[in-house]
PAVEX-981740 format. One record per residue (C-alpha): residue in one letter; chain; z negated, x, y negated. Coordinates in pm, whole numbers, plus 32768, in hexadecimal, padded with zeros to 4 digits. Each point is the difference from the previous one (the first is absolute). Layout:
! PAVEX-981740
SITE/a/A/Z/X/Y
...
***
This chain:
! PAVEX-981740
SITE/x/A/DE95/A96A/F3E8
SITE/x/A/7F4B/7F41/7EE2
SITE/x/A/7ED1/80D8/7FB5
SITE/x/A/7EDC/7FAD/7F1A
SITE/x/A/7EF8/80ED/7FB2
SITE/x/A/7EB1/7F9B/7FBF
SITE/x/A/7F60/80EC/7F29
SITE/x/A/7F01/8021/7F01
SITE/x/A/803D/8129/7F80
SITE/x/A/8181/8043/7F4F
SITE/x/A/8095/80F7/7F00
SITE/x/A/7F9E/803F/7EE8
SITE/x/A/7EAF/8055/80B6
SITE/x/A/8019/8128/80E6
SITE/x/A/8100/7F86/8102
SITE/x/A/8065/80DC/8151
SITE/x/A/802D/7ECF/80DE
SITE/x/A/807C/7ED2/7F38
SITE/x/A/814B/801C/7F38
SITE/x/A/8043/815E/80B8
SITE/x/A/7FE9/7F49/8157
SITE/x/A/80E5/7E9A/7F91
SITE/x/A/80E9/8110/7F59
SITE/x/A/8033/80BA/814A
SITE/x/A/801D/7EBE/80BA
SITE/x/A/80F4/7F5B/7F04
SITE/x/A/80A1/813A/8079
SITE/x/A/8030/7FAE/8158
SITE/x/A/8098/7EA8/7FE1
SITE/x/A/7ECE/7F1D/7FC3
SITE/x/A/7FBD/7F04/7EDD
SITE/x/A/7E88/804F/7F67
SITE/x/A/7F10/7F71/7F0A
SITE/x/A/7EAF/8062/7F99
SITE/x/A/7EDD/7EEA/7FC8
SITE/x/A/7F00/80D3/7F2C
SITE/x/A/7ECE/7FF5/7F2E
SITE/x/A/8019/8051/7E66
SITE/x/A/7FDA/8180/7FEA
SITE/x/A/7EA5/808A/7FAC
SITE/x/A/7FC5/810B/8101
SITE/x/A/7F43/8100/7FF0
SITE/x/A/7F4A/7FAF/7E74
SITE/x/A/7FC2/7EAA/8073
SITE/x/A/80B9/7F80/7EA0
SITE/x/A/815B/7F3F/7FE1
SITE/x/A/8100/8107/7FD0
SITE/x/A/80CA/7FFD/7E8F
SITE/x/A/80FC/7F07/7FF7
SITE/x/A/7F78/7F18/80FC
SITE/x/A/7F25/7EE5/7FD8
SITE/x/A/7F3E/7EFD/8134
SITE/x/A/80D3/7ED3/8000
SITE/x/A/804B/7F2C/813B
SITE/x/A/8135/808B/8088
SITE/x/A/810F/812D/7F71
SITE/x/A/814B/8061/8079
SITE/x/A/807E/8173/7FDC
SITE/x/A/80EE/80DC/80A9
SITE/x/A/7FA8/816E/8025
SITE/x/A/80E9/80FD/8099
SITE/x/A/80CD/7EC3/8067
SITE/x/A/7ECB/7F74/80C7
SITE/x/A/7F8E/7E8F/7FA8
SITE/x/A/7EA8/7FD3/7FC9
SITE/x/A/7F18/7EE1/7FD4
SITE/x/A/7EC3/803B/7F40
SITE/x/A/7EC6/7F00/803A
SITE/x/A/7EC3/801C/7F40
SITE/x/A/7EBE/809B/8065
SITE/x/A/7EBC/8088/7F67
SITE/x/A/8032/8163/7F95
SITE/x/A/7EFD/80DF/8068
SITE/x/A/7FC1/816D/8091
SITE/x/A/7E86/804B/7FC9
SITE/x/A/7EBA/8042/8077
SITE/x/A/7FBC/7E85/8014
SITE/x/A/8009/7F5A/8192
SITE/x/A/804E/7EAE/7F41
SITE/x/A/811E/8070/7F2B
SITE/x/A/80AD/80CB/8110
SITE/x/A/7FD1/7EAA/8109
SITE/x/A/8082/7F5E/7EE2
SITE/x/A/8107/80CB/7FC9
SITE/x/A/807D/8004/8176
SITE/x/A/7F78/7E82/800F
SITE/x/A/80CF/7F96/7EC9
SITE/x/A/8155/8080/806E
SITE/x/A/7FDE/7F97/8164
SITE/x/A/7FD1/7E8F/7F72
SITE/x/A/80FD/7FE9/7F29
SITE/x/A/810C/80B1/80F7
SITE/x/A/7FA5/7F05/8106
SITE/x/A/8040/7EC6/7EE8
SITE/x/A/8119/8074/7F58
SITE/x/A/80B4/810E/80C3
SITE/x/A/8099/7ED8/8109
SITE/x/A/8078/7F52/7EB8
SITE/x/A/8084/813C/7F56
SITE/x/A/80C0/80C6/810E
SITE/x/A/8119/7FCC/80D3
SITE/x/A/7FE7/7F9A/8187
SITE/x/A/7FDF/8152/8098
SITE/x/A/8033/8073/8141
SITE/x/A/7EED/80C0/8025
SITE/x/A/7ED1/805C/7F17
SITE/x/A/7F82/8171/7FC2
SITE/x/A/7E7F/7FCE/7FC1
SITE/x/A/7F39/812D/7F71
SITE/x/A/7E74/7FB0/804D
SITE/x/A/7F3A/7F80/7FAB
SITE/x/A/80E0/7EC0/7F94
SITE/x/A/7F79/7F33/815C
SITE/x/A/8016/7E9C/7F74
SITE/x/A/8182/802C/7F3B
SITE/x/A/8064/805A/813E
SITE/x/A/7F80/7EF6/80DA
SITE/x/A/8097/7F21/7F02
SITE/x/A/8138/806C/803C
SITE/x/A/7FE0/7FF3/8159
SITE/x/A/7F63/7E96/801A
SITE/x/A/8099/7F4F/7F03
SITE/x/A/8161/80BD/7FE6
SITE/x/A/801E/804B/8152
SITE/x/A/8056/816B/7FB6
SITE/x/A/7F5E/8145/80C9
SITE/x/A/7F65/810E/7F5E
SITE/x/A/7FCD/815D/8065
SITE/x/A/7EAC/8090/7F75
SITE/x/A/7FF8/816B/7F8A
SITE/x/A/7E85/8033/800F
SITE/x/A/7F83/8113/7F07
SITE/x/A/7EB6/7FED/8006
SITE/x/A/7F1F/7F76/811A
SITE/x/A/7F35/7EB0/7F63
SITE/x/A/7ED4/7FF3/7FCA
SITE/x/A/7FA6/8157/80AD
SITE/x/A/80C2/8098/7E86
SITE/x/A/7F2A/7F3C/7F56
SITE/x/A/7ECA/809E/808E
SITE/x/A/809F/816A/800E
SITE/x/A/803D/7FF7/7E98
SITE/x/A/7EA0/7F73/7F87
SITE/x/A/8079/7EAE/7F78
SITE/x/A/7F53/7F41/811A
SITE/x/A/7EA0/8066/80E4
SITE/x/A/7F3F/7F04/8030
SITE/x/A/80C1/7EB8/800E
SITE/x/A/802F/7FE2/8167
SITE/x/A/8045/7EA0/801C
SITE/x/A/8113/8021/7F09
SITE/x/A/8081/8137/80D5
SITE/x/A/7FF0/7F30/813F
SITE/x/A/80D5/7EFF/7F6A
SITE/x/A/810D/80ED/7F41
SITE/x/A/8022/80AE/8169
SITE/x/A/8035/7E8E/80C5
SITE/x/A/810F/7FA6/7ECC
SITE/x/A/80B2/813B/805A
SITE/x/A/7FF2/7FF9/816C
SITE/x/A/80AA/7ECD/7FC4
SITE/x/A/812B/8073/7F15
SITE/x/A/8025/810B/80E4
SITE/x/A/803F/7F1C/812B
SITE/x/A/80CB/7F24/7F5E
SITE/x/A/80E0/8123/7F80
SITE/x/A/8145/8050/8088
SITE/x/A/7FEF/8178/800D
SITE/x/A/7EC1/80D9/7F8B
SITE/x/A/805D/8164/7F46
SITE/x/A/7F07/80F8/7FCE
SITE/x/A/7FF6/8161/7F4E
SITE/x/A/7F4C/80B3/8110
SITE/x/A/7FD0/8015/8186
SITE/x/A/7E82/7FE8/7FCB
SITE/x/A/803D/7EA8/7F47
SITE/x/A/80F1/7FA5/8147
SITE/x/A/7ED7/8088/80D2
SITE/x/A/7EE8/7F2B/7F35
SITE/x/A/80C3/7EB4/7FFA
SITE/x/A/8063/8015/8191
SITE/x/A/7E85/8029/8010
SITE/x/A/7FDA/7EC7/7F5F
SITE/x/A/80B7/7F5F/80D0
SITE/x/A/8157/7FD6/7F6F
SITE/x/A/8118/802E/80D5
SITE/x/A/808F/817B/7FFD
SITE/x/A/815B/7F7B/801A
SITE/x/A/8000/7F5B/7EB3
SITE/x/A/7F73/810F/7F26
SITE/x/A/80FA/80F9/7F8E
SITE/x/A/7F9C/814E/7F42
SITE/x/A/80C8/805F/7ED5
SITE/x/A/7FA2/813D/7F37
SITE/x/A/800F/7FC1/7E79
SITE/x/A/80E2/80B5/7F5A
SITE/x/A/7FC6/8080/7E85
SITE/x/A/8095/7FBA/7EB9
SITE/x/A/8151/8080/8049
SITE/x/A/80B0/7FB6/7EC0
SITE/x/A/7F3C/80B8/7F16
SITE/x/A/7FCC/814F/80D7
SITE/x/A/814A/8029/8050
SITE/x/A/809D/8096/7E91
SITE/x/A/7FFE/8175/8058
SITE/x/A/8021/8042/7E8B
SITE/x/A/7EC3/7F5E/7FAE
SITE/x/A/7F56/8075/7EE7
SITE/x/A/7E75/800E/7F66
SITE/x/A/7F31/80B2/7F6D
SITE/x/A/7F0C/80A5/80EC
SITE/x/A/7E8B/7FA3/7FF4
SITE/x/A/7F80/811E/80C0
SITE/x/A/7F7E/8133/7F70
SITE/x/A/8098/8170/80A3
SITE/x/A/7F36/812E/8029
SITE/x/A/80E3/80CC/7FE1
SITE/x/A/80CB/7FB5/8109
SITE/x/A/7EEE/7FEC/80FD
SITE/x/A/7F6A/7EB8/7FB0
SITE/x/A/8008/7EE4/811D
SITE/x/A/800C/7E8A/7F8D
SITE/x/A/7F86/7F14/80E6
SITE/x/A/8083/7E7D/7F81
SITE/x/A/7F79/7EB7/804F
SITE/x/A/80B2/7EE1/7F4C
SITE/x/A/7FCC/7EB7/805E
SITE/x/A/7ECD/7ED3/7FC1
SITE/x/A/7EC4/80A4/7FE8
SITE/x/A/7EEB/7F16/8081
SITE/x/A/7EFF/7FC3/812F
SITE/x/A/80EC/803A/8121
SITE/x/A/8093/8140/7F70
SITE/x/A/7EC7/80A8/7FCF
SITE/x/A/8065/8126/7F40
SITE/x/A/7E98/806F/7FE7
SITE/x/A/806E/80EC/80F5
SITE/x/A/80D1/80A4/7F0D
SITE/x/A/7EFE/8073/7EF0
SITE/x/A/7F2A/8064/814B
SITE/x/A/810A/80D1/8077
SITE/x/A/805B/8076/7E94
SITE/x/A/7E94/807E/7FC0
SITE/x/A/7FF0/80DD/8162
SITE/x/A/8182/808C/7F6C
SITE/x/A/7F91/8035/7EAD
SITE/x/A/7F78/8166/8028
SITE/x/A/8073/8044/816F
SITE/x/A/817E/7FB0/7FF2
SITE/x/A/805E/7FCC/7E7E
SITE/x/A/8136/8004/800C
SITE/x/A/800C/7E97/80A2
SITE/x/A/7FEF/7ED5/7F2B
SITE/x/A/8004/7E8A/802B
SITE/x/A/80AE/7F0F/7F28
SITE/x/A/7FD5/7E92/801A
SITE/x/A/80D4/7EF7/7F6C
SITE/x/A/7FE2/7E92/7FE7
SITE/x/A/7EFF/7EF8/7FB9
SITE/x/A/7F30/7F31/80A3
SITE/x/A/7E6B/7F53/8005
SITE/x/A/7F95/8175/806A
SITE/x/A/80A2/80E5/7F05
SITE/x/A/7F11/7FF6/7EBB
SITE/x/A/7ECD/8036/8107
SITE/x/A/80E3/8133/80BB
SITE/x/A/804A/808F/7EA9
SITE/x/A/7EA0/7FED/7FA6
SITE/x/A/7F76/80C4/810D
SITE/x/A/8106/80E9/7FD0
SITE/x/A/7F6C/8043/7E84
SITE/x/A/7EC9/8005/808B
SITE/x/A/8035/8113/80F9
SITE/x/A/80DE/80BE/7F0E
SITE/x/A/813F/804C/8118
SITE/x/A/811C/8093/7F2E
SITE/x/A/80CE/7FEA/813F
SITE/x/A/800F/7E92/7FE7
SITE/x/A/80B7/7F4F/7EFE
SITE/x/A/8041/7E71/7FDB
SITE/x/A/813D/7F66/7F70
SITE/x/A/8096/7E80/7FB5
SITE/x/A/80D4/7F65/80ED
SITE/x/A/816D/805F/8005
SITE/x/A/8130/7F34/8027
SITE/x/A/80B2/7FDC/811D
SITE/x/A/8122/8096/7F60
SITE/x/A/7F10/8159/7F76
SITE/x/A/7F2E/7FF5/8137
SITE/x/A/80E4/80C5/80F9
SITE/x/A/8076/8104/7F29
SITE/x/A/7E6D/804E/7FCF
SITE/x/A/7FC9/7FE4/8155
SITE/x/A/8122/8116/8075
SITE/x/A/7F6F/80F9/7EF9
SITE/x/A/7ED0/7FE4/80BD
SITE/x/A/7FA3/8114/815F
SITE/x/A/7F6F/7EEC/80AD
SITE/x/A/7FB6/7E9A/7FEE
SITE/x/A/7ECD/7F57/806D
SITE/x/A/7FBC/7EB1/80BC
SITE/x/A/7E67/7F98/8066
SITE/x/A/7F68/7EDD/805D
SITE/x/A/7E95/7F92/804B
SITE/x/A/7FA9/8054/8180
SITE/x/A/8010/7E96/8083
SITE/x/A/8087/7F9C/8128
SITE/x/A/80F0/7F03/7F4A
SITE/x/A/80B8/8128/7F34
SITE/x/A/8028/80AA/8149
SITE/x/A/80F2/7F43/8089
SITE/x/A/807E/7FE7/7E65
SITE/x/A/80FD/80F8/7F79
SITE/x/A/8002/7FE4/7E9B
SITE/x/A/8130/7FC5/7F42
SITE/x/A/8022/8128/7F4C
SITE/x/A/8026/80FD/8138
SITE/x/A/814E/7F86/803C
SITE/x/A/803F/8057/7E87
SITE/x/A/7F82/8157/8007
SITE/x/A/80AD/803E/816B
SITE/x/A/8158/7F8A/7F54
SITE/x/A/7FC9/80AB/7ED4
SITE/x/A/7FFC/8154/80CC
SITE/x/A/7EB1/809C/7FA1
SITE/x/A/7ECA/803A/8104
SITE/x/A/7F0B/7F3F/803A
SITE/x/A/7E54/7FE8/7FF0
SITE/x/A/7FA5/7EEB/80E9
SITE/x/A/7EB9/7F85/7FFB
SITE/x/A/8017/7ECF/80CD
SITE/x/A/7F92/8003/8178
SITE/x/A/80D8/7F39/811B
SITE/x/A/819B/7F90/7FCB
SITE/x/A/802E/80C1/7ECC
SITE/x/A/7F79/8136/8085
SITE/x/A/80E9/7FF6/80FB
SITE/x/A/8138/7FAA/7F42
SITE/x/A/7F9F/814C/7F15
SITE/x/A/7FC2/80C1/812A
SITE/x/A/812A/7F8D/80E7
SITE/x/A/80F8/804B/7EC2
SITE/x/A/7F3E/814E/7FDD
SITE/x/A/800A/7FCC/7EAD
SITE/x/A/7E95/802C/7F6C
SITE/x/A/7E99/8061/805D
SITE/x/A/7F01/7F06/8035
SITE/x/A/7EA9/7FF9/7FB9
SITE/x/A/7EB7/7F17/806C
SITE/x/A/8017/7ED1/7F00
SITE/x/A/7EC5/7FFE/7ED8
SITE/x/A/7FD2/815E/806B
SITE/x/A/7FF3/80E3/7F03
SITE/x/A/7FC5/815D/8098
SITE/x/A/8142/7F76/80D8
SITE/x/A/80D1/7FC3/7EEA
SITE/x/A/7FA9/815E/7F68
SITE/x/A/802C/80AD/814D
SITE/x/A/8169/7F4B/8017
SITE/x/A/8056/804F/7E84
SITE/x/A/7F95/8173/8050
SITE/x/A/80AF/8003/811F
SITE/x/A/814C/7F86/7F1F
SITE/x/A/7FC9/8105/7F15
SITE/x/A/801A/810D/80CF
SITE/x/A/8143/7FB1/809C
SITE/x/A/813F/807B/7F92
SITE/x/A/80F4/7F5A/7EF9
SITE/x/A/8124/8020/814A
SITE/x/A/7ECA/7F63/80EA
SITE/x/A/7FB7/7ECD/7EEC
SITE/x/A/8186/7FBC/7FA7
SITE/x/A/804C/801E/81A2
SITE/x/A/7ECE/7EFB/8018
SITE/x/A/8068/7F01/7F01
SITE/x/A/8187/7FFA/8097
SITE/x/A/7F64/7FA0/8141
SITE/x/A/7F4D/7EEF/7F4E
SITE/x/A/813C/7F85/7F89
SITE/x/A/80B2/8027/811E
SITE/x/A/7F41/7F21/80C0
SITE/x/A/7FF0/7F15/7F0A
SITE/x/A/8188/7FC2/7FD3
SITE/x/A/8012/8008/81BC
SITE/x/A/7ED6/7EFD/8041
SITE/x/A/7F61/7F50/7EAC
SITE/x/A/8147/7FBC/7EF9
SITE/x/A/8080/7EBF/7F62
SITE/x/A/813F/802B/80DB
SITE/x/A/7F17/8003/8122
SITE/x/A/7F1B/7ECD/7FAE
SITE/x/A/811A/7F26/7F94
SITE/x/A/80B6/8023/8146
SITE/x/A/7EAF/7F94/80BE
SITE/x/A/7FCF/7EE7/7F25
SITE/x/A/8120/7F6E/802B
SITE/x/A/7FE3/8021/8182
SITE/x/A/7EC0/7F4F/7FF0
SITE/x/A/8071/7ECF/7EF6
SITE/x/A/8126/7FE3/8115
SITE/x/A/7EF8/7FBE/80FD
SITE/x/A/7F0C/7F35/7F67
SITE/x/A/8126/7F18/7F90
SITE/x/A/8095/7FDA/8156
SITE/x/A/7EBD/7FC9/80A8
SITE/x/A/7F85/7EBE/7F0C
***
C-alpha cells in the first residue's frame, strides 16, 4: 500500500510514533511518506538548521517527508497553542494534496480533523484516525479551556464529524473505546492500539551516562520522573510526598527531569520547603535519557485525577515498562490496570501525596531480587502485548481494511 502519515509532530522533536512507525512499515512492503509541521516541539522555537518557509523536502532514515509551515508555539498562552494546532492544520489541508503523492490510505494523528477531510473529499482517499487525545474534553482537563462552552460545543460537533467520516478509529485505551461507543460511534470501527515507546534509543544495552542520582551508601532509592512538566502532570504530588519522606523514609529521593510551564513554580516551592530529597534537572536527549532512566530503582508516571486521563495512559509508561525498571503509577483507570495486569509496579491514588510516600516506602523496603524480578515483568509484558513489532502488524491490518472498505 501507498501510506501517508499525517503528522505534526516528526524527528528531530521527540519522535516514538512517526519515522519509527513508516520505518517499520517500509519494512513490511509498503511505500510511506510523512506530511509534517517545521520542528519546534517541546521549546516552542524553530529547531537549528531549519527555518518556516512554504514547503521542504527531506529524507530521514530513508522516510520522505514534507514539511508545511505553522506558528511555533508551546506555552502558557490558549491563543498561541490554537494557533499552533490551527496553523498547521491549515496549511496541511492547502498544500499537503499538492505536495504528496496519491496515497492509498492516510494515517491521521489528532487532532488534524480538517487535512483529513480534505483528503477524503477532495482526493477521494480514506483515512484512519489514531485519536490521542479526546477534543475538547483535553482541552478542559489540562486548563487551557473552562469556560468557553460554545466553542467546546462546536470543537466536539467538528469531531463527531471526522470521526464518522473516518475509515477506521484507533485509540490507546479501552476506556477511550468505552467513551466514544458512548458517544455513539459505532464499536466496530474503533480499534485499540497500545503505544509503544521510543524503541530506538532504549534499546543500546551498552548505553552510557553519567548518573544524576545521589547514593547513600548503597541504600539510597531514586524515584525518576522525566517527561513535560505542566498542569496535567501535576507533580505537586511529588514535593508533598517528598516532605512526609524527608525525615520518615530518607533514604528515598525523587528526581525530576524535563521542562515545562510548571517547573520554575515546582522548583520554587521546593526551595521554599527546603526538601533535600528532591532535586530538579534540564531535559535530556533522547539519546542520554534512557541510560538515566535504567540507573534509576523506579520510574514514576502521575497525572491530574480527571476522568479524561483515566482512560489516558501516558506515553512514557510504555518507556519505563520497556526499559525494564518498576514502576510508580499515579494515574487511576486504563493505566492502572496495564501496571497492575503486567505486575510490574505499585500504584498509588493520583495528587495524593501520603499515597505516593506510602508506595515509595513500600518500594524501599523490598528486596534488590523483589525490585529486579518486578521490573523484568514490566518488560516482559511490554515486548508480549505493547512493542513496535506488535503495533505495526495491527496497523497494517487496519490500513488494509479501511482501504478495501472506501
Amino acid at each position: 500500500m501507498k501510506i501517508l502519515m499525517l503528522m505534526q509532530w516528526c524527528r528531530p522533536e521527540p519522535d516514538f510514533k512517526c519515522i519509527p512507525m513508516a520505518k517499520a512499515l517500509l519494512a513490511r512492503g509498503h511505500e510511506v511518506e510523512v506530511l509534517t509541521g517545521f520542528p519546534n516541539y517541546p521549546g516552542g522555537r524553530i529547531y537549528s538548521g531549519y527555518r518556516i518557509r512554504f514547503w521542504q523536502r527531506e529524507v530521514i532514515d530513508g522516510v520522505p517527508v514534507v514539511r508545511v509551515p505553522l506558528f511555533p508555539s508551546h506555552d502558557r498562552s490558549s491563543l498561541k497553542r490554537a494557533l499552533n494546532y490551527g496553523s498547521f492544520a491549515l496549511s496541511a489541508a492547502l498544500l499537503g494534496p499538492l505536495l504528496t503523492r496519491r496515497p492509498d490510505v492516510v494515517y491521521v494523528y489528532n487532532p488534524m480533523g480538517l487535512p483529513a477531510l480534505v483528503f477524503k473529499f477532495l482526493r477521494r482517499v480514506p483515512f484512519v484516525y489514531d485519536i490521542q487525545d479526546l477534543w475538547p474534553d483535553s482541552l478542559v482537563a489540562s486548563g487551557m479551556m473552562t469556560n468557553r462552552v460554545w466553542l467546546m460545543g462546536m470543537l466536539g460537533r467538528f469531531f463527531q464529524f471526522v470521526y464518522r467520516h473516518a475509515g477506521q478509529l484507533i485509540v490507546l485505551s479501552p476506556g477511550f473505546k468505552l467513551t466514544l461507543t458512548a458517544r455513539g460511534v459505532p464499536p466496530e470501527k474503533i480499534n485499540v492500539i497500545y503505544n509503544w515507546c521510543d524503541e530506538e534509543n532504549i534499546r543500546c544495552e551498552d548505553m552510557q551516562a553519567s548518573s544524576p542520582f545521589q547514593r547513600d551508601e548503597g541504600r539510597g532509592i531514586n524515584i525518576l520522573y522525566a517527561g513535560n512538566i505542566g498542569r496535567a502532570q501535576a507533580l505537586q504530588v511529588v514535593l508533598n510526598a517528598a516532605l512526609l519522606l524527608r525525615n520518615r523514609c530518607p533514604q528515598v529521593r525523587f528526581t525530576i527531569i524535563g521542562s515545562g510551564t510548571e517547573k520554575t513554580d515546582l522548583e520554587q516551592r521546593a526551595r521554599e520547603k527546603m526538601l533535600p530529597n528532591v532535586q530538579f534537572l534540564d531535559r535530556v536527549s533522547p539519546e542520554k535519557i534512557g541510560a538515566i532512566m535504567k540507573s534509576a530503582d523506579a520510574l514514576l508516571v502521575h497525572l491530574r485525577d480527571d476522568p479524561l486521563f483515566r482512560i489516558t495512559i501516558p506515553s512514557k509508561t510504555q518507556t519505563y515498562m520497556a526499559l525494564g525498571k518498576p514502576l510508580l503509577a499515579g494515574v487511576a483507570g486504563d493505566t492502572a490496570l496495564l501496571v497492575e495486569s503486567s505486575q510490574g509496579g505499585l500504584c498509588f491514588k493520583p495528587e495524593d501525596g501520603a499515597d505516593l510516600a506510602s508506595a515509595a516506602e513500600q518500594f524501599a523496603k523490598m528486596s534488590g531480587d523483589e525490585r529486579a524480578s518486578m521490573g523484568q515483568r514490566a518488560k516482559d509484558y511490554y515486548l508480549k502485548n505493547l512493542s513496535l513489532v506488535v503495533a505495526a502488524e495491527n496497523f497494517e491490518k487496519i490500513f488494509l481494511s479501511a482501504r478495501l472498505r472506501y
